[in-house]
SEFIMAR-702390 format. One record per residue (C-alpha): residue number from 1; residue in three letters; chain; x, y, z. Coordinates in steps of 0.2 Angstrom, whole numbers, plus 5000, padded with zeros to 4 digits. Example, Ala and Ser with C-alpha at 12.3 -4.5 7.8 and 13.67 -1.06 7.14 Angstrom:
REM residues 2
{atom 1,'ALA','A',{5062,4978,5039}}
{atom 2,'SER','A',{5068,4995,5036}}
//
This chain:
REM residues 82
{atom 1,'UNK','A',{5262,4924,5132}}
{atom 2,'UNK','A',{5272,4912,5141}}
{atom 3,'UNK','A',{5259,4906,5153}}
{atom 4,'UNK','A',{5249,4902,5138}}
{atom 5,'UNK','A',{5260,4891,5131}}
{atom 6,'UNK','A',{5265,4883,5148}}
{atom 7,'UNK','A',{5247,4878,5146}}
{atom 8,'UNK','A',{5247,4873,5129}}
{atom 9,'UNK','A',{5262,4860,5137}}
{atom 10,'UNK','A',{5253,4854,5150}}
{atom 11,'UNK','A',{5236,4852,5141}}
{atom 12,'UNK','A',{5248,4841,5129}}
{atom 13,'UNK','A',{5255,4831,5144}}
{atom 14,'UNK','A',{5240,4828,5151}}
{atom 15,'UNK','A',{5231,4821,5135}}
{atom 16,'UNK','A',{5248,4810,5133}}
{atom 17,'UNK','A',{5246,4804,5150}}
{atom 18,'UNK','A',{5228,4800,5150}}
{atom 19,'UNK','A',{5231,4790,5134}}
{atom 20,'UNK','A',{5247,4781,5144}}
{atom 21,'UNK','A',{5234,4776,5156}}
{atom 22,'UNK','A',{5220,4770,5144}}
{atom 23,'UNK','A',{5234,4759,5135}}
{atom 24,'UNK','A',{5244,4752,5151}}
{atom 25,'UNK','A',{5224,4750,5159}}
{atom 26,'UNK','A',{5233,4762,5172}}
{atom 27,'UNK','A',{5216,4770,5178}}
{atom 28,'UNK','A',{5229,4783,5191}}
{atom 29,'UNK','A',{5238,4788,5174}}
{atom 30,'UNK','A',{5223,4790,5164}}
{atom 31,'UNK','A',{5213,4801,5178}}
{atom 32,'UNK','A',{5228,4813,5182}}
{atom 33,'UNK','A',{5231,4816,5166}}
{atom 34,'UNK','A',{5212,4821,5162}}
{atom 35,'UNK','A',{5215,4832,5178}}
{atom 36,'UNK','A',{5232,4840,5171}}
{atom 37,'UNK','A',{5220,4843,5154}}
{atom 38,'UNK','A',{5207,4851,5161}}
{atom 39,'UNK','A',{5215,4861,5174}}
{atom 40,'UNK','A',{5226,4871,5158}}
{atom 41,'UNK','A',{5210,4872,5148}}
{atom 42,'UNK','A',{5203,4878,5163}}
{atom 43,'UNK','A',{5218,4890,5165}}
{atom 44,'UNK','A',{5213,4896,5146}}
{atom 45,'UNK','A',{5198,4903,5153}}
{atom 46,'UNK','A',{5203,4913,5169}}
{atom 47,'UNK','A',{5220,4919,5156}}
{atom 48,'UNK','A',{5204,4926,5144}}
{atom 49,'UNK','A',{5194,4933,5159}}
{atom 50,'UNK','A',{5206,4945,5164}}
{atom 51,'UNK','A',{5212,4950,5147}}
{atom 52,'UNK','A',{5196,4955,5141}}
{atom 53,'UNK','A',{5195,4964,5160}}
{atom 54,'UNK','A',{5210,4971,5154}}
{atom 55,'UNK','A',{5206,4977,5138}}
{atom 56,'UNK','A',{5189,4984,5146}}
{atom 57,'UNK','A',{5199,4995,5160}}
{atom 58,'UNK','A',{5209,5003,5144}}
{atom 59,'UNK','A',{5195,5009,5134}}
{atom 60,'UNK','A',{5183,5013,5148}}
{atom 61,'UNK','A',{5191,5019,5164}}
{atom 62,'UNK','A',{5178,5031,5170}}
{atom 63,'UNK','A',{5166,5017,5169}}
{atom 64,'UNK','A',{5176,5003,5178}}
{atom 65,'UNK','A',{5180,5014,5191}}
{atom 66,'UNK','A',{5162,5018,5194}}
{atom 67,'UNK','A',{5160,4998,5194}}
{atom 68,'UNK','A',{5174,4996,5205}}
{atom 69,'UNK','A',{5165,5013,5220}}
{atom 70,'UNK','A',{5150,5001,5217}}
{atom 71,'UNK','A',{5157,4986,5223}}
{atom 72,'UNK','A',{5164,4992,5239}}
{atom 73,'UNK','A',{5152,5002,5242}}
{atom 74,'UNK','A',{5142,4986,5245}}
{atom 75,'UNK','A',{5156,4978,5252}}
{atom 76,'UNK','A',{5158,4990,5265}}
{atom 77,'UNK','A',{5138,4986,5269}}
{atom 78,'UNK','A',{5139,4969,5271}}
{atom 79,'UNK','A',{5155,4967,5280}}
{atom 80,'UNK','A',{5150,4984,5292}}
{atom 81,'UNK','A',{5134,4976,5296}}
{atom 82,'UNK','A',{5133,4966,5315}}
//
């Protein structure tokens, strides 16, 4: 919960520092704060990627832990391969 609103912050920053830069015609202000903005939107997405993984684990085990054989089982292929 708290790395959500840490993002919530720095989105904020960012979007105050990109508008510092449009109205000092700072073009360095106004691109690292649309950098700072997308990277906590961007956050939002990976935060809500392994939530839902999360959730899915919990209400089907048996079935994440068949993804999970798959996976290294091709894994193991590829890498073993020379």
């Amino acid at each position: 919960m708290l790395d959500k609103a840490k993002d919530k912050v720095d989105e904020a920053l960012g979007a105050g520092q990109e508008q510092f830069g449009k109205a000092s015609g700072s073009a360095e202000h106004e691109a690292k704060g649309k950098v700072r903005k997308q990277l906590a939107r961007g956050s939002y997405a990976v935060d809500d990627f392994f939530e839902a993984v999360k959730d899915q684990t919990k209400s089907s085990p048996l079935a994440t832990l068949a993804i999970a054989a798959g996976i290294g089982f091709v894994l193991g292929k590829v890498i073993g391969r020379k």
